[in-house]
C-alpha positions as CSV (number, residue, x, y, z in Angstrom):
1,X,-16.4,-12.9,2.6
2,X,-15.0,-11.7,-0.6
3,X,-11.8,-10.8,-1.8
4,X,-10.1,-7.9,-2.5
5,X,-11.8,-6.1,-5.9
6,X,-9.9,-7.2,-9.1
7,X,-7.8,-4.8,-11.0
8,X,-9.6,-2.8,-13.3
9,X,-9.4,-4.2,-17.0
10,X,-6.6,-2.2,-19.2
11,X,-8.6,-1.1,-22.4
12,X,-6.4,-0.3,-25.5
13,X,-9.2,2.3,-25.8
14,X,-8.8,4.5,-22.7
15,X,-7.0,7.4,-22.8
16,X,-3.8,7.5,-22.2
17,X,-4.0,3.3,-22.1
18,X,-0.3,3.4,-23.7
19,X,1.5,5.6,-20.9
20,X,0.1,3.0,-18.2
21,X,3.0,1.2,-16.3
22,X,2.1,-2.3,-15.6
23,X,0.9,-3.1,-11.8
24,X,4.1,-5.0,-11.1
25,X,6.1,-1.9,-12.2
26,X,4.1,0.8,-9.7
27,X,4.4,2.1,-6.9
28,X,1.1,2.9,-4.5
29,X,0.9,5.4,-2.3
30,X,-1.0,5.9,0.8
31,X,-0.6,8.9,1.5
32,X,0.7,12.0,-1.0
33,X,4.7,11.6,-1.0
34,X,6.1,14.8,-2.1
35,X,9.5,13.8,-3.7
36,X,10.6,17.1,-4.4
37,X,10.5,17.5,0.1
38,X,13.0,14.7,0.2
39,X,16.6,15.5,0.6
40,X,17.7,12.1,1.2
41,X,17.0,8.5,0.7
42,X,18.3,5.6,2.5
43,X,18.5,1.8,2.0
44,X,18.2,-1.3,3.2
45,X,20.1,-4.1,1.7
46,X,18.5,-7.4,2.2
47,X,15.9,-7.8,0.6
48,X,15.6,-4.2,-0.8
49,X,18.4,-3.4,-2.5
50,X,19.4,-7.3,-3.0
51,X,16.2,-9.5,-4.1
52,X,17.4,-13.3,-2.9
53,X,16.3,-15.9,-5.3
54,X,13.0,-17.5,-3.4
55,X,12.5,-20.2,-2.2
56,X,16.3,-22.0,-2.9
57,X,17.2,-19.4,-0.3
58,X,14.9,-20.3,2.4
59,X,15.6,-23.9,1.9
60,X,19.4,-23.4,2.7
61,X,18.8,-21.2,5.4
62,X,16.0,-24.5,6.8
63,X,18.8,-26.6,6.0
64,X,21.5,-25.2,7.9
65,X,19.1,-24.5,11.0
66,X,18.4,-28.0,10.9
67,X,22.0,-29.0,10.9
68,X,22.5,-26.7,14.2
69,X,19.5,-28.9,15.9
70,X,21.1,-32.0,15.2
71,X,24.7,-31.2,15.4
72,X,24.3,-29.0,18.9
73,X,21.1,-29.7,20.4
74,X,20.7,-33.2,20.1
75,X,18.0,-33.6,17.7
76,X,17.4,-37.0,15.8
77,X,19.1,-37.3,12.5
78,X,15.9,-38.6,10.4
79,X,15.4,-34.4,10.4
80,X,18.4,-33.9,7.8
81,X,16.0,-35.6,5.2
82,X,13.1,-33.9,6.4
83,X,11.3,-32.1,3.1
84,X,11.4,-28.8,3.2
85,X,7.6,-27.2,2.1
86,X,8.1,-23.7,0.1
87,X,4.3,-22.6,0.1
88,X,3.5,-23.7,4.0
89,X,3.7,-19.8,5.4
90,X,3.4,-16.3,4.4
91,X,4.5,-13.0,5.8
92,X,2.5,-11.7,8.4
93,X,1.5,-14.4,10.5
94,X,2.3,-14.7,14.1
95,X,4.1,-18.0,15.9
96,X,2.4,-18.6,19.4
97,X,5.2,-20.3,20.9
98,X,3.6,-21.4,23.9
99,X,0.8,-23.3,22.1
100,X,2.5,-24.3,19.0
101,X,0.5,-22.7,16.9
102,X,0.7,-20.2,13.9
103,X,-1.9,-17.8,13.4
104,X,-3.4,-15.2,10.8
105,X,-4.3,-12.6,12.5
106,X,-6.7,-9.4,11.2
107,X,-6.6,-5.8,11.4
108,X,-8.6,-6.1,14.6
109,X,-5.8,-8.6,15.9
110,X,-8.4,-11.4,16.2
111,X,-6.9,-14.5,15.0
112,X,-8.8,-15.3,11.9
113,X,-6.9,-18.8,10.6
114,X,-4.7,-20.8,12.7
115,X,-2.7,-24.0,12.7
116,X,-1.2,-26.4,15.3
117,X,2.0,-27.3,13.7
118,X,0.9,-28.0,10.4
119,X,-2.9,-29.0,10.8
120,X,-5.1,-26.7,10.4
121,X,-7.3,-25.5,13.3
122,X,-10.9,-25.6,12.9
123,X,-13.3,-22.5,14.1
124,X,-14.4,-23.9,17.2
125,X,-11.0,-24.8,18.3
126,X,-9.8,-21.3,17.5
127,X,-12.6,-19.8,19.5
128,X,-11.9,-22.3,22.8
129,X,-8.2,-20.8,22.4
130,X,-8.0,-17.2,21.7
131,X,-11.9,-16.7,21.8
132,X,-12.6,-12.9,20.0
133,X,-10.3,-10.8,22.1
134,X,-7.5,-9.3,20.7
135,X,-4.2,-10.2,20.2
136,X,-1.2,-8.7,21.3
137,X,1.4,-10.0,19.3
138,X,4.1,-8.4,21.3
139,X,3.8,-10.4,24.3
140,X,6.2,-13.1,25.3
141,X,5.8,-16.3,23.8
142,X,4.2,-14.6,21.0
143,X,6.8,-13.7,17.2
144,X,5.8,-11.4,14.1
145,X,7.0,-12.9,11.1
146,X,7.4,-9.6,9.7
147,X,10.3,-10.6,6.6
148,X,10.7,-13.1,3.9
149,X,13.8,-14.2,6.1
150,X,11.6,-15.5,8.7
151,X,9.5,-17.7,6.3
152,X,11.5,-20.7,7.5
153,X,11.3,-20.2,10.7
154,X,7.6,-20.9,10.3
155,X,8.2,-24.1,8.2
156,X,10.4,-25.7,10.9
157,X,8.7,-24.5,13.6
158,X,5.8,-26.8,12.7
159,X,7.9,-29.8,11.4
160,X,9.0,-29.9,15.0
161,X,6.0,-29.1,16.6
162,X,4.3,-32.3,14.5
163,X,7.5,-34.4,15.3
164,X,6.8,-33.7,19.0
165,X,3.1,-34.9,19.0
166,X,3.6,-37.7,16.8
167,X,6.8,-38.6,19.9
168,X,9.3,-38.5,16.8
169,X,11.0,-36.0,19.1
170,X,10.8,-36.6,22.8
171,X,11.4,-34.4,26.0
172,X,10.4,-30.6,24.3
173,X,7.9,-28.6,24.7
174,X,6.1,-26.1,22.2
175,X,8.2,-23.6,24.4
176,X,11.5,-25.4,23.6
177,X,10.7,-25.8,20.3
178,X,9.8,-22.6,19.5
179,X,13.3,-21.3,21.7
180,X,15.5,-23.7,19.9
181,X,14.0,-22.5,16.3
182,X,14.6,-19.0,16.8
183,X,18.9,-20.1,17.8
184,X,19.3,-22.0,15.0
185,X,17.8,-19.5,12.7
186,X,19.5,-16.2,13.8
187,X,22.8,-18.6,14.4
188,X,22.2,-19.6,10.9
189,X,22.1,-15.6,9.4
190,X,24.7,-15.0,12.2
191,X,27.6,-17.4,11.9
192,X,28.8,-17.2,8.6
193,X,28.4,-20.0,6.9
194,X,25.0,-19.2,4.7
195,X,26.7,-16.3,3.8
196,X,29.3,-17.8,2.7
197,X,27.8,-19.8,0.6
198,X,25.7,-17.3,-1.0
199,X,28.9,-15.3,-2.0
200,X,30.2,-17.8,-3.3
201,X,27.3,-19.0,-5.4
202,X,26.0,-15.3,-5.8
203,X,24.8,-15.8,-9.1
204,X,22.1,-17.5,-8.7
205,X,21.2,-16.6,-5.4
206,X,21.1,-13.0,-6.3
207,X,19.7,-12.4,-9.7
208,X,20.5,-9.0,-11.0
209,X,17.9,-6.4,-11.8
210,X,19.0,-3.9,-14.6
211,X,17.0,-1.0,-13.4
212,X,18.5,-1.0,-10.5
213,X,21.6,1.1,-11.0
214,X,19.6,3.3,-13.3
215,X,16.8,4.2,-10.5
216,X,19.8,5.4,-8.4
217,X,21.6,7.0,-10.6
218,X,18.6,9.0,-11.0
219,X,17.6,9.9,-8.1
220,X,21.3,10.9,-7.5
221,X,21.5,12.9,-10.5
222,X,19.0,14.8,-9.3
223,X,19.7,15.6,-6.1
224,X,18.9,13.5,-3.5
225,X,21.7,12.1,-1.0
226,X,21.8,8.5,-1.0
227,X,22.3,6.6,1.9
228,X,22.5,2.6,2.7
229,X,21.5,2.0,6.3
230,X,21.5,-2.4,6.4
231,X,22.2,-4.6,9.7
232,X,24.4,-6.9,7.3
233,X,28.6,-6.6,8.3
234,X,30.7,-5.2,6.0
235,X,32.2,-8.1,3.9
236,X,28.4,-9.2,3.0
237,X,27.1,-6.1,2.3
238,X,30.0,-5.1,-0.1
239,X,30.3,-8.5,-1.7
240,X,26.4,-8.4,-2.7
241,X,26.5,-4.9,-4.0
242,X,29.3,-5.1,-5.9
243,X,27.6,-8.2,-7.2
244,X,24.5,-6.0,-8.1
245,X,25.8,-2.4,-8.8
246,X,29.4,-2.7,-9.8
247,X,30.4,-1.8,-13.4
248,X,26.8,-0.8,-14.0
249,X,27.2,2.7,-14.2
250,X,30.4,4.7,-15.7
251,X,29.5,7.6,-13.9
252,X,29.7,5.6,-11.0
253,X,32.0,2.0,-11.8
254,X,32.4,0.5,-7.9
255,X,28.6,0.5,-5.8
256,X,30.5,2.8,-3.0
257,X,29.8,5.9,-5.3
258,X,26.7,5.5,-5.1
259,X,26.1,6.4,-1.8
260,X,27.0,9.6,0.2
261,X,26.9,7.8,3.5
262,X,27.4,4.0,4.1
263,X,26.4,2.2,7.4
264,X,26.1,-1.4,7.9
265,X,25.6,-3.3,11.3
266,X,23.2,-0.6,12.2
267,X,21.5,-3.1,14.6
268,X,17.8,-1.8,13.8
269,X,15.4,-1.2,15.1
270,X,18.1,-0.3,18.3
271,X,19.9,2.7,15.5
272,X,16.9,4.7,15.6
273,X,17.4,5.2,19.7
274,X,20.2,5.1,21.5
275,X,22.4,3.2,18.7
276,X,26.1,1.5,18.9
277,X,29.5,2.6,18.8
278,X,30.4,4.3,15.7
279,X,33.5,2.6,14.0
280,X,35.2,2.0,10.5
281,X,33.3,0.0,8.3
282,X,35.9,-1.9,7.6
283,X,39.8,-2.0,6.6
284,X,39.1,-1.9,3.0
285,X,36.3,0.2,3.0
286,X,36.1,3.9,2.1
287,X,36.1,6.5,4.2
288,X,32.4,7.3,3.8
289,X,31.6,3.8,5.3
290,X,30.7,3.3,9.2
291,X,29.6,0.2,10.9
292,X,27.1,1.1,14.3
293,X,25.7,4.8,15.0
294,X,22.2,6.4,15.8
295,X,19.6,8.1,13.9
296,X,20.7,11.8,14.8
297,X,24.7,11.3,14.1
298,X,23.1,9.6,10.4
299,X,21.1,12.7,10.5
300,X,23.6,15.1,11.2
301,X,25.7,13.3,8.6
302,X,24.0,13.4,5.9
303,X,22.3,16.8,6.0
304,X,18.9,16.0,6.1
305,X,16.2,15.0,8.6
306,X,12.8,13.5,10.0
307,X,10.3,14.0,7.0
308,X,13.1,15.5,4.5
309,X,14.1,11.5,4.7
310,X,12.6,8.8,2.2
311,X,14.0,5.4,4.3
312,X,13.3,2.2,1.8
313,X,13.1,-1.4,3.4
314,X,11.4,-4.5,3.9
315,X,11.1,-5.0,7.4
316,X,7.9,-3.7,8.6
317,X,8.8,-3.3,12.0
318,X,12.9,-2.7,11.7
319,X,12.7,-0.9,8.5
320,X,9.1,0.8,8.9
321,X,7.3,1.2,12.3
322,X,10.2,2.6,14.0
323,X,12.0,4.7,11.7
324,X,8.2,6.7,11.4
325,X,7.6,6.5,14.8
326,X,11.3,7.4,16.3
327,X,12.7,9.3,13.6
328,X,10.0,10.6,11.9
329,X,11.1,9.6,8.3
330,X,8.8,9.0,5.6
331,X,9.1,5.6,4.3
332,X,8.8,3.2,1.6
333,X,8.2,-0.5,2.2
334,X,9.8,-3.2,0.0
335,X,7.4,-6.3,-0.8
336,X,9.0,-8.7,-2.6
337,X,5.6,-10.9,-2.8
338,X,3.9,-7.9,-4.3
339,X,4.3,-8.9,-8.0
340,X,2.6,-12.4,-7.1
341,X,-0.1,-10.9,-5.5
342,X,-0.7,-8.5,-9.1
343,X,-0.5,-11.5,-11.0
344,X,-3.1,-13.3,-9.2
345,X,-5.2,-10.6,-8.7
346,X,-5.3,-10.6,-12.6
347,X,-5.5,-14.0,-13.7
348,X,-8.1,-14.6,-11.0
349,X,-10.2,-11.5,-12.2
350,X,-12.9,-13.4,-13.5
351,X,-13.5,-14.7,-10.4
352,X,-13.3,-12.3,-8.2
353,X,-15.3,-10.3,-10.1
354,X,-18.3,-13.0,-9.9
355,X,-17.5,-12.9,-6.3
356,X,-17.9,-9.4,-5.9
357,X,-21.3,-9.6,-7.8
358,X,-22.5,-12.4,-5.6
359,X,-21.8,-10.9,-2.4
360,X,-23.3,-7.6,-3.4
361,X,-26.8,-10.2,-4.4
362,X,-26.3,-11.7,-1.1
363,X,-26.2,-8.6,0.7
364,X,-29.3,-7.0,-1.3
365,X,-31.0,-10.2,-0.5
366,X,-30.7,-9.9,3.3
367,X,-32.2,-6.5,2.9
368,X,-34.9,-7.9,1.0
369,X,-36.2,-10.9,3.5
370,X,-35.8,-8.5,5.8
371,X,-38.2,-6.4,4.9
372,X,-40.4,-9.9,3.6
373,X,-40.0,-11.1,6.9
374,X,-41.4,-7.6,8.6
375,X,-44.3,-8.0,6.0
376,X,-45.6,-11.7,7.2
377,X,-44.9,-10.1,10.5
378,X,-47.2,-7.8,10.2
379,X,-49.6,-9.7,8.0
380,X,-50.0,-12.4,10.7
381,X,-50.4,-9.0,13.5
382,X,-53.5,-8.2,11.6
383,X,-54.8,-11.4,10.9
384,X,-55.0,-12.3,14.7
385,X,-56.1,-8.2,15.5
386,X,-58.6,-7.5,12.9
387,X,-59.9,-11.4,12.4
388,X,-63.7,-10.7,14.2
389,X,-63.7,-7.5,12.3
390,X,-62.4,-8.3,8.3
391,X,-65.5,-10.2,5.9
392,X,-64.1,-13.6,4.7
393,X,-63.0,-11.6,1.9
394,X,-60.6,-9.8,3.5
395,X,-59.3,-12.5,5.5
396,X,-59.1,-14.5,2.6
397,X,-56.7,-11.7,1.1
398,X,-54.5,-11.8,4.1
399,X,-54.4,-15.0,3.7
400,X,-53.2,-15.0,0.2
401,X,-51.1,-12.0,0.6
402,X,-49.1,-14.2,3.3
403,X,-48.9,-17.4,1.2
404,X,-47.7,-15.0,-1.8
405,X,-44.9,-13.5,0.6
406,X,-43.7,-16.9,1.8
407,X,-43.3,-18.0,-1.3
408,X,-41.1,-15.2,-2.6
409,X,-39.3,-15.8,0.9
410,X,-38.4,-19.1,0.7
411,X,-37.0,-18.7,-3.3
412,X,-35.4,-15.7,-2.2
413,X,-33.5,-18.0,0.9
414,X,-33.1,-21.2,-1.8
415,X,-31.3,-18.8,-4.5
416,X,-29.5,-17.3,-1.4
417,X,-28.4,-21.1,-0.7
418,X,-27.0,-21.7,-4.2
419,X,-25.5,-18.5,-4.5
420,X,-23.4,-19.1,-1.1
421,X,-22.3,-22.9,-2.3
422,X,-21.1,-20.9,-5.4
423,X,-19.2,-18.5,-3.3
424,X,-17.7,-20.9,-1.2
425,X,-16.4,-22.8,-3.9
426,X,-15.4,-19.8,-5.8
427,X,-13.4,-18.6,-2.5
428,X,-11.8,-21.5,-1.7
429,X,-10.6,-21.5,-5.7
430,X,-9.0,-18.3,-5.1
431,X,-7.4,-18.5,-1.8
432,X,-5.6,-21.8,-2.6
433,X,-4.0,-20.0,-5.7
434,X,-2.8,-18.0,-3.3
435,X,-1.8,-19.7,-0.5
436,X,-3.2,-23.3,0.6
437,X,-3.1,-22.9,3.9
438,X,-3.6,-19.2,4.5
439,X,-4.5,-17.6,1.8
440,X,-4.1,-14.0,0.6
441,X,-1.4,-12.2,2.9
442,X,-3.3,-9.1,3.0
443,X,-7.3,-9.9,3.6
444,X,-9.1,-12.5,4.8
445,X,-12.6,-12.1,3.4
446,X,-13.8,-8.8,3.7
447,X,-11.3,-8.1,6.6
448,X,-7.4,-6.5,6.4
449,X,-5.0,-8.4,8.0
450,X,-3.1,-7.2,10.6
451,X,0.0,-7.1,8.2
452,X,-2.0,-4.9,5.5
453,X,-2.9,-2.5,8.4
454,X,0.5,-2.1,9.2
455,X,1.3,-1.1,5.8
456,X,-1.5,1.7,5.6
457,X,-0.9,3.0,9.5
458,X,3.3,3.6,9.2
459,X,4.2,3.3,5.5
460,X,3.8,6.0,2.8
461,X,4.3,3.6,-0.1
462,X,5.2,0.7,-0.8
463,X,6.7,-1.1,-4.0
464,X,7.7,-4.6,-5.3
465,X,11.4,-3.2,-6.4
466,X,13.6,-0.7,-6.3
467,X,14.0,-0.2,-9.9
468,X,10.3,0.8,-9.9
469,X,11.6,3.7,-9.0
470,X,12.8,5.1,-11.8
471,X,9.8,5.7,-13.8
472,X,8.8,8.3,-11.1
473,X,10.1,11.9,-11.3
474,X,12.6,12.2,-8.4
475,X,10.9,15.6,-7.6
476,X,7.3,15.1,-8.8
477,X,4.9,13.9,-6.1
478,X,3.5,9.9,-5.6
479,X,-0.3,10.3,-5.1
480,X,-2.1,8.3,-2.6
481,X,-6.1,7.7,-4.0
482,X,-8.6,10.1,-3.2
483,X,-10.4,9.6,0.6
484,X,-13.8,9.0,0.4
485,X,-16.6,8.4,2.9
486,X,-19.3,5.9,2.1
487,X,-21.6,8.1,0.8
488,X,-19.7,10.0,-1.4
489,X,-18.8,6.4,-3.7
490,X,-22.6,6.0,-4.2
């Protein structure tokens, strides 16, 4: 039932204490990632390349999917003043359309948290829905929220979902709901007018990182082929990156120069297979700039391929799962949330450390009233065996050997009692700092979720920010901890 181990205190005395990057600045491998291999290193944009300002975008984009509902598929007005709740989902969960639920789901894909709507699900109503088979999330009815884009799709999902069993909305089902969600959110990222508004306000939608420019420029300087591989249309992409990247480099004054190879409306995950017709980017962009195209012509064109490619993105599907799986690229996941997690994991170390010491008494303790409970066991097996045969004596010293070892037994259970009230309140202290309703987006207790196994299964690192980047050595090697079996961490 614990949580993930804390980070390890930073002691001004340890050596080499003052080289040490901060958590929030690193980036973890999973597996060794030789940089000098890599010829080449794409991008994504959303998200990767541009970090939105959270969560004043995701309100405008619940806004405007609301407006859609009302405006062109009849919904009632009281849902253009409906609030808007910033800290109701995380990444990773899974929308069951059919049901209305959203669930948590584990690296086993047993569904370890759930909600109908908004309420929460308790276990027994879990169990008399999914039971503990596993779930595949790819089935229909079923959606991965797999990017910080899709955290308001969760948010409204549930408004509406509550609306419907409290009849504020009439004549929908969790299936239309869930249908009607999914339109006004890709309509919403499709038609226009949020990215419209972002341009024009692009200043504080997309704050500026000052390591950004600098982590490319390194990389480029030092050999590596850059590449920006984004499903965003032309005028977007350019008008974010020039936001981001123009001016902040003389080597390199417009964000075009960056890159050796420029494709936007890639349609991923489709580019990795079969693709879309290759065309101009667009009338004013540069001739290194294409809009559609597949894996091998990006291959081909740049000069590089399969595991001489570093592909960095956010999408753990789109961006991840399929470029490893289809193109055989080594990849780099973007999580914006990572830098959150650090900091909790930190300012909650006191905590979780007590938690991590209680759970290893709990667990010695099982071991120990195991063994009690064999001793009374066989205490009470000799009494009734040996009882014609022992002098009062002995039978006396059974006797006393058994009260003795109840004794220790039950203080042994009572301490166990107190020390699990002190857990629980201890856990449910630390999961609300993270999340309210679903705590940690990588573990629930002792268990992975199904997100964090993602992570460890297709990517080869993953990172809070571009710009961490560029305190690695562009041709030096990211290494992933040592493997270990059980018994060589004794």
């Amino acid at each position: 039932m614990t949580l993930p181990p804390p980070l390890p205190a930073r002691r001004a005395s340890d050596e080499g204490a003052e080289d040490r990057l901060p958590p929030s600045k690193k980036v973890f491998a999973l597996r060794n990632l030789p940089l000098g291999e890599i010829r080449a290193i794409g991008f994504d944009m959303d998200y990767t390349l541009a970090r939105y300002r959270s969560p004043e975008i995701d309100e405008l984009a619940f806004r405007k999917a609301i407006r859609l509902l009302v405006r062109e598929r009849a919904y009632p007005l009281w849902l253009l003043e409906a609030p808007y709740d910033p800290d109701f989902a995380v990444r990773g969960l899974v929308l069951d359309g059919a049901r209305g639920n959203l669930l948590k789901v584990d690296r086993e894909r047993q569904v370890v948290r759930a909600s109908h709507g908004a309420r929460p699900l308790e276990p027994d109503e879990m169990d008399g829905i999914y039971g503990r088979r596993r779930l595949d999330a790819a089935a229909k009815g079923f959606r991965s929220i797999d990017t910080t884009f899709e955290i308001p799709e969760c948010a409204l999902f549930a408004l509406l979902v509550e609306a419907t069993d409290g009849k504020r909305i009439e004549g929908k089902s969790a299936t239309d709901i869930f249908q009607d969600v999914r339109w006004a959110i890709d309509t919403t990222h499709r038609n226009g007018e949020m990215k419209t508004e972002i341009l024009a306000h692009r200043d504080f939608f997309i704050p500026k990182d000052s390591q950004l420019a600098p982590a490319l420029e390194r990389l480029k300087r030092c050999g590596k082929k850059l590449f920006l591989l984004t499903n965003s249309e032309w005028s977007f992409t350019s008008g974010v990156l020039s936001h981001l990247l123009n001016g902040e480099d003389q080597a390199y004054p417009e964000w075009t120069d960056l890159f050796d190879l420029i494709v936007v409306s890639a349609r991923k995950p489709l580019f990795y297979l079969e693709g879309t017709p290759l065309v101009a980017a667009g009338a004013d962009a540069p001739a290194h700039a294409f809009s559609g195209g597949n894996a091998a012509w990006l291959e081909e064109k740049i000069g590089a391929s399969g595991q001489s490619i570093l592909y960095v993105g956010d999408h753990i599907y789109g961006d991840i799962m399929k470029s490893a799986k289809t193109s055989s690229w080594r990849t780099l996941l973007l999580i914006p949330e990572l830098e959150r997690e650090l900091g909790l994991l930190e300012s909650k170390g006191p905590q979780l450390r007590r938690l991590v010491q209680l759970e290893t008494l709990r667990r010695r303790a099982q071991r120990h009233l195991s063994i009690l409970d064999d001793q009374l066991q066989r205490n009470h097996h000799h009494r009734q065996l040996l009882a014609t045969r022992l002098s009062p004596d002995a039978l006396d010293a059974l006797n006393q050997e058994a009260g003795g070892l109840s004794r220790e037994s039950a203080e042994l259970a009572a301490r166990g009692v107190e020390q699990g009230a002190e857990m629980a309140s201890l856990l449910r202290e630390v999961e609300a700092a993270y999340n309210p309703h679903w705590g940690p987006m990588f573990r629930e207790g002792d268990a992975q979720t199904r997100f964090a196994d993602q992570i460890q299964q297709y990517a080869w690192a993953y990172t809070g920010a571009i710009s961490n980047l560029y305190a690695y050595d562009p041709n030096g090697t990211l290494f992933a901890p040592l493997p270990a079996l059980p018994h060589e961490q004794v």
